[in-house]
C-alpha positions in Angstrom: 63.3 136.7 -218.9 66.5 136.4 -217.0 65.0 136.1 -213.6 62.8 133.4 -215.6 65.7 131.8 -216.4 67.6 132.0 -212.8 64.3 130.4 -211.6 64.3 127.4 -213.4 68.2 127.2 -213.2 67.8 127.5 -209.1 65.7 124.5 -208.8 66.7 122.2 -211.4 70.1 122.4 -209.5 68.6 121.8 -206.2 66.6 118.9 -207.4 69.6 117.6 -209.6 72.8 118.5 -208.5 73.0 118.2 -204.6 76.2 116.4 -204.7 77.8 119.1 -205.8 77.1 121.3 -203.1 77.8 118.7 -200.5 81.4 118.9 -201.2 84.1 120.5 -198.3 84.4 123.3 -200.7 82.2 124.6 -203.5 84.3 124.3 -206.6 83.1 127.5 -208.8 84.4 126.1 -212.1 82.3 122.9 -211.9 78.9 125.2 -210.9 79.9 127.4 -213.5 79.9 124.6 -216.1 76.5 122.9 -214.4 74.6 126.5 -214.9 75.7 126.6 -218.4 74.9 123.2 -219.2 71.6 124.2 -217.9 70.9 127.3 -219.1 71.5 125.8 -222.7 69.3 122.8 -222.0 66.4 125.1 -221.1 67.1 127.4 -224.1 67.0 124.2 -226.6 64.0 122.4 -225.0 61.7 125.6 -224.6 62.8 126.6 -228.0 63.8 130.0 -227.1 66.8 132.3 -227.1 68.8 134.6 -225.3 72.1 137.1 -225.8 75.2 136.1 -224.8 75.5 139.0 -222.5 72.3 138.0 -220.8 73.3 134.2 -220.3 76.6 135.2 -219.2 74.8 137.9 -216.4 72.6 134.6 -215.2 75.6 132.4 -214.8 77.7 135.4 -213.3 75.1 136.1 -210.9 74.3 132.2 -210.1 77.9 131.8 -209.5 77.6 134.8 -207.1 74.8 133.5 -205.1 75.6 129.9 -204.7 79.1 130.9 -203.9 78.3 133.2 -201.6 75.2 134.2 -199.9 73.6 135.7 -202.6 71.5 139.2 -201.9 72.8 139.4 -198.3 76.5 138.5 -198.7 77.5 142.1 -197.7 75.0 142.0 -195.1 77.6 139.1 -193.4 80.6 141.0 -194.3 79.7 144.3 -192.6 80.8 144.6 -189.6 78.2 146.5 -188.2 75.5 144.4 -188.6 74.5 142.4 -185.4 71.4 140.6 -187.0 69.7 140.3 -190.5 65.7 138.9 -190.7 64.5 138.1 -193.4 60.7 138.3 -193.5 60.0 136.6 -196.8 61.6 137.9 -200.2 60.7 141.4 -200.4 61.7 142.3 -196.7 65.0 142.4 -195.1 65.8 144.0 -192.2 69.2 144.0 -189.7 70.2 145.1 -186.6 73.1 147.8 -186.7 74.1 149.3 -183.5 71.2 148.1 -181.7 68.6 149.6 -183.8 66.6 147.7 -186.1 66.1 149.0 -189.8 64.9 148.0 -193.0 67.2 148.1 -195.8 66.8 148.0 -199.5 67.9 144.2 -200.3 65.0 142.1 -201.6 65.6 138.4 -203.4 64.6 137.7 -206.8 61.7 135.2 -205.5 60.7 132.3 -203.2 63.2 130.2 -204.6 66.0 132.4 -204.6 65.4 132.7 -200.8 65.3 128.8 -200.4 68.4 128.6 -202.6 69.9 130.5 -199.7 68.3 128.4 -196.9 70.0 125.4 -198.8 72.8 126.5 -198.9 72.9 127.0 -195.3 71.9 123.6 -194.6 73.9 122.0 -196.7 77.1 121.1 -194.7 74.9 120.7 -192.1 72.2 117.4 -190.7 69.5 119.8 -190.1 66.8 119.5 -193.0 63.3 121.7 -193.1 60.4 120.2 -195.0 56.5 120.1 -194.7 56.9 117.4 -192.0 60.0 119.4 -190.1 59.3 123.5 -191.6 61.8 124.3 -188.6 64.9 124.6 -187.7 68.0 126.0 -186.1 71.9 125.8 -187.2 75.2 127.5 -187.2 77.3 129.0 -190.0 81.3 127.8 -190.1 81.6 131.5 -188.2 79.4 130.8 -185.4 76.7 133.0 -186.8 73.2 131.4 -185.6 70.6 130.7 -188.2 66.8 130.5 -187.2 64.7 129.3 -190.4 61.2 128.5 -190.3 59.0 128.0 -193.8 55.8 129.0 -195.4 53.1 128.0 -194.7 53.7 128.0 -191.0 55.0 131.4 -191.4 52.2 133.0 -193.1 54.2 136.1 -194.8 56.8 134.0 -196.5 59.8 131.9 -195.6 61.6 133.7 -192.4 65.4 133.3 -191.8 67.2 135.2 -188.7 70.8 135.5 -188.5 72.4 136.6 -185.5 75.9 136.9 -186.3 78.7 135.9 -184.9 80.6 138.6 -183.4 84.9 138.4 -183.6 85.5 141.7 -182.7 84.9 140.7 -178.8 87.1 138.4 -177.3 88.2 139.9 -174.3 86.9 141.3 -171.2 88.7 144.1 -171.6 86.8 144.2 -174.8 83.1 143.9 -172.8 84.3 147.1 -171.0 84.9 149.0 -173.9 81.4 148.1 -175.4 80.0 149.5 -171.9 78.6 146.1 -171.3 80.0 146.0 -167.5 82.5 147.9 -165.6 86.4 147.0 -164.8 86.1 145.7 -161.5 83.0 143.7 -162.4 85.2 142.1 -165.0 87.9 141.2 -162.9 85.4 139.3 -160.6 84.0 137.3 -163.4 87.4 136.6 -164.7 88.6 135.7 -161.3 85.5 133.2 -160.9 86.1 131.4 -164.1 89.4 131.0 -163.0 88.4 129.7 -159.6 85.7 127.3 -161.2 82.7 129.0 -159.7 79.4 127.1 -161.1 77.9 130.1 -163.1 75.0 130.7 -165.2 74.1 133.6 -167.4 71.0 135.1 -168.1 69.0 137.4 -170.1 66.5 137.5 -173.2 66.6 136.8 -176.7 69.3 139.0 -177.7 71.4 140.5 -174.4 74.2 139.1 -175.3 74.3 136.3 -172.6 76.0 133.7 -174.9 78.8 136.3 -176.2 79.7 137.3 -172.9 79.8 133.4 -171.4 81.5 133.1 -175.0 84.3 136.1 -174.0 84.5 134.7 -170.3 85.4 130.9 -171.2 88.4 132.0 -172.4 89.8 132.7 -169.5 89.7 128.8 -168.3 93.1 127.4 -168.5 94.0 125.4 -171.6 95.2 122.5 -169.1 91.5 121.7 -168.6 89.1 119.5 -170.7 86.1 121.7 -171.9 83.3 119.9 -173.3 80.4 122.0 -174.6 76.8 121.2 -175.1 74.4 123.1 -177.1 71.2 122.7 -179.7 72.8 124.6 -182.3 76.6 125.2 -182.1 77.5 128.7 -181.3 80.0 128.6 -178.7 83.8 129.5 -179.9 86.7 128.4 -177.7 89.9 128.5 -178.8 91.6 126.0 -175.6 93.2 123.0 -177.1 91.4 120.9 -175.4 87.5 121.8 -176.4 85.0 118.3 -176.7 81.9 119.9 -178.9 78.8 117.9 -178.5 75.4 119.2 -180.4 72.0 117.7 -180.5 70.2 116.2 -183.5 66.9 116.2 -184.7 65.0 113.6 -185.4 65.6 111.7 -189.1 62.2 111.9 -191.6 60.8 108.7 -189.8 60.5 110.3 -186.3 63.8 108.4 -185.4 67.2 109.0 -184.1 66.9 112.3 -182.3 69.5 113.1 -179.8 68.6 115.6 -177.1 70.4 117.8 -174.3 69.6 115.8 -171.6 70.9 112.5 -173.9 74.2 114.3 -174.0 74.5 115.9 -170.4 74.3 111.9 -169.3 76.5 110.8 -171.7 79.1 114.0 -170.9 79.4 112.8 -167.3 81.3 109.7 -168.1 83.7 111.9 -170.3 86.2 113.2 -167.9 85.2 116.5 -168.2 87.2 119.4 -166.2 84.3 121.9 -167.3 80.7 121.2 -168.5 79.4 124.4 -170.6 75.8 124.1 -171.6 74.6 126.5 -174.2 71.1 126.4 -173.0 69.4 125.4 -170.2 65.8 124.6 -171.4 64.2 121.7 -170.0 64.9 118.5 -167.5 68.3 118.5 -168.2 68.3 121.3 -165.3 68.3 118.5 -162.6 71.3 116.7 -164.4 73.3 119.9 -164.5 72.5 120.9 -160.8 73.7 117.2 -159.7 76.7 117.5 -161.6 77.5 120.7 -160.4 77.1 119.8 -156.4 78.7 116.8 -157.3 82.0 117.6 -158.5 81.3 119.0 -161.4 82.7 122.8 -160.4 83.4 125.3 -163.0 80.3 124.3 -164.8 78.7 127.6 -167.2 75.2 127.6 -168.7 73.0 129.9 -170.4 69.4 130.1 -169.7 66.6 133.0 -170.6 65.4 134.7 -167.6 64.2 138.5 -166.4 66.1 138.7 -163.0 68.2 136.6 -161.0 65.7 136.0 -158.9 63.6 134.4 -161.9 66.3 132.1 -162.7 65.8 130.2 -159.8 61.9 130.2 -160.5 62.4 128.7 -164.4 64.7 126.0 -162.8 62.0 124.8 -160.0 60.2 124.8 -163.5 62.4 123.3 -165.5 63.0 120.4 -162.5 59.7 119.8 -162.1 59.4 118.7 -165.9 62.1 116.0 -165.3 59.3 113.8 -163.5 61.3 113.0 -160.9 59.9 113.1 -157.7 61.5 116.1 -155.5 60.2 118.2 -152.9 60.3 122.4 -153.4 62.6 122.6 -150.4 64.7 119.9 -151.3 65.4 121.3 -154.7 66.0 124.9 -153.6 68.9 123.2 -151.5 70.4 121.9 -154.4 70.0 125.2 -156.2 71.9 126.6 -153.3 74.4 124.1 -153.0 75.2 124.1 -156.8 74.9 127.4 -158.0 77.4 130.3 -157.3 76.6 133.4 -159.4 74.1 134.7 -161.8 75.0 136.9 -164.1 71.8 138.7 -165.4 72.2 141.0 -168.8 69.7 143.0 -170.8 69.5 144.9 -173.9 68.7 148.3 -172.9 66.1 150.9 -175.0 69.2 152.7 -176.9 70.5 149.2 -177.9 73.2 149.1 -175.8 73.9 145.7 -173.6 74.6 145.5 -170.4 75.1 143.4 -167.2 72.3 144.5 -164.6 73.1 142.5 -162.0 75.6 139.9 -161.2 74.5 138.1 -158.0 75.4 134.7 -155.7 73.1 132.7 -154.0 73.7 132.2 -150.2 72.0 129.5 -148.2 68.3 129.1 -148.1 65.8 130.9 -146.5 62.2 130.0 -145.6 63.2 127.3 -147.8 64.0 129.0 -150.7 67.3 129.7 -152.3 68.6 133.4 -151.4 69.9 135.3 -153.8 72.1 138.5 -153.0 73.0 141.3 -155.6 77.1 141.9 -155.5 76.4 144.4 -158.3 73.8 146.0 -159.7 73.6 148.6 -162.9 71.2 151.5 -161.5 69.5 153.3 -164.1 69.7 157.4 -163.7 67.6 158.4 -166.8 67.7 158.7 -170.4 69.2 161.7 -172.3 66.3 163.3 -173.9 68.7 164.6 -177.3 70.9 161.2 -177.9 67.9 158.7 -176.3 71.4 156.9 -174.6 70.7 155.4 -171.3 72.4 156.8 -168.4 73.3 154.8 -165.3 76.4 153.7 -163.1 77.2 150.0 -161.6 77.5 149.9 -158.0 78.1 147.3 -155.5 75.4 146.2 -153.0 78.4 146.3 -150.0 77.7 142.2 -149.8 80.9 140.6 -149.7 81.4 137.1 -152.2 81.2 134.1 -150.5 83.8 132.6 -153.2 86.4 135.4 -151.9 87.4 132.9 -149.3 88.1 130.3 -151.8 90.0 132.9 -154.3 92.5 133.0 -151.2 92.8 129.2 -151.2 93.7 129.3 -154.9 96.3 132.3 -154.7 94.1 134.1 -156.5 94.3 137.8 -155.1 91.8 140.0 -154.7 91.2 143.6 -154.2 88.5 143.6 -151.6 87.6 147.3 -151.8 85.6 146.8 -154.7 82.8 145.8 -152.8 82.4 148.6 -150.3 78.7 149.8 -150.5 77.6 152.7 -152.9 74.7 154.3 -152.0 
């Protein structure tokens, strides 16, 4: 009876009452009088009863859930807890220290799992519907929220959170997770600072956006940042910080605003840096002629295997654009743009790490070079823990860029880049 109850109450104040979650904050005494009101409507027009202990449990637990975030609130809280993915009601699962489990968190129904996905959406423009059962958006703590509805996914309603994570905000930080190693951070850290063009790479899931996240902080707070991204995700805590996201388009088809709408329009913005959160299509070709134009310091996030794939998905991506340009020609403005790659991967035991962080030097045969600085070599895995063994090392190849660290005072221990068999 009471989940009977909490059913009918859920979507009568969906239907009804979406002012009242549209507000800044959700005022618990006015949602606590709205369930009542409810709850007592349905009693009186279906003619039938329940205890007061059982109506105040529904409006307790109501509260709870619109309030917060209902089955998985302690999900967000824990600390822990990397990703939850919610395969329909009756399946929850989460990443916790780079393992994937299932845990014992179900929702009450359908509509107690759209109650959530509402919730999220709320404060947001993004919408999902029959016409649009897709969709992408951030939490107010950077978490990332993937939601895609039945019937398109055929098990039930799927959400996947990948949370935010406030614990790293430091390179220093990076090197305690194992992600790279000391000198390799002082490099990166050096770059930023010297406004190297630099684009991370890496699947769904290495970490790539966390670590350009970390790394941004380290541009000066003198400098106008604007950001670019699908979703927001990015975090920068500069004074100075321009966040531009793309919209979908409205229930007519109309109005949508895409990355390659807001690269253009960034470009007459003064901007010191340009940090796109995902490369993905023809706005490659705008972001390589801003970079060679300019432009320096630009970051960008893009999903690749290698460093030398990167390079491959933007001929791709170029091509795309429909403009005109010869292989040749566009492998020179790759190497004219482009400084480093940083390349990161998740590895079998969960852990993520930089594998390669590598420049691009010239062309040849008429493709863009690229050159390893460092590389992480894999030694094994230890049979009892399953933990991946391996060291970074450093190719020998000195950075181009170390000649303009020296221009910029920035200084430089060059030792770090003596080869290591």
């Amino acid at each position: 009876m009471i989940k009977t109850f909490k059913d009918k109450i859920r979507r009568r104040l969906i239907a009804e009452y979406r002012a009242l979650f549209s507000q800044e904050t959700l005022d618990q005494n006015d949602l606590r009088q709205t369930i009542a009101y409810l709850l007592q409507d349905i009693i009186v027009r279906e003619k039938t009863a329940a205890s007061d202990e059982d109506k105040e449990k529904i409006i307790r637990e109501l509260v709870d859930e619109f309030v917060g975030f209902g089955p998985i609130e302690n999900l967000l809280q824990d600390a822990q807890v990397t990703e939850i993915m919610i395969n329909g009601p009756k399946n929850v699962y989460v990443e916790r220290g780079g393992k994937t489990e299932r845990v014992a968190i179900t929702f009450d129904s359908e509509q107690q799992l759209m109650s959530l996905i509402y919730k999220i959406l709320s404060p947001t423009r993004r919408r999902v519907d029959e016409l649009s059962p897709y969709t992408d958006v951030s939490l107010k703590d950077g978490s990332r929220v993937n939601i895609i509805l039945s019937p398109v996914a055929l098990d039930g309603t799927v959400v996947t959170i990948r949370k935010f994570l406030k614990a790293i905000k430091s390179a220093e930080d990076l090197v305690a997770l194992g992600s790279l190693d000391a000198r390799m951070a002082d490099f990166l850290v050096a770059a930023i600072k010297a406004h190297l063009n630099i684009i991370f790479s890496g699947a769904t899931g290495a970490g790539k956006t966390t670590t350009l996240n970390v790394l941004s902080a380290y541009i000066p707070d003198n400098e106008r940042i604007i950001t670019i991204e699908d979703t927001a995700e990015l975090r920068l805590n500069q004074e100075h910080v321009v966040r531009l996201e793309g919209r979908q388009a409205n229930i007519e088809g109309k109005g949508e605003i895409n990355i390659r709408d807001l690269f253009k329009n960034t470009l007459r913005m003064r901007p010191d840096r340009i940090i796109l959160g995902e490369i993905r299509g023809a706005e490659a070709l705008d972001m390589l002629q801003a970079m060679c134009s300019g432009h320096s310091g630009s970051l960008a996030v893009i999903h690749a295997d290698s460093p030398r794939d990167v390079i491959y998905r933007l001929e791709t991506m170029v091509l795309t654009s429909g403009i005109p340009l010869g292989l040749e020609a566009l492998h020179r403005q790759i190497a004219a743009s482009v400084n480093l790659i940083v390349q990161q991967r998740q590895m079998s035991d969960g852990t993520r790490k930089i594998t390669h962080i590598a420049q691009i030097n010239g062309l040849q045969d008429g493709q863009a070079m690229v050159e390893d600085i460092f590389f992480y070599d894999v030694e094994g895995v230890d049979s009892a823990t399953g933990k991946v063994l391996g060291v970074w090392k450093s190719t020998g190849i000195k950075p181009l860029c170390l000649a303009k660290f020296k221009k910029l005072g920035i200084i430089f221990n060059e030792d770090i880049f003596r080869h290591e068999s």
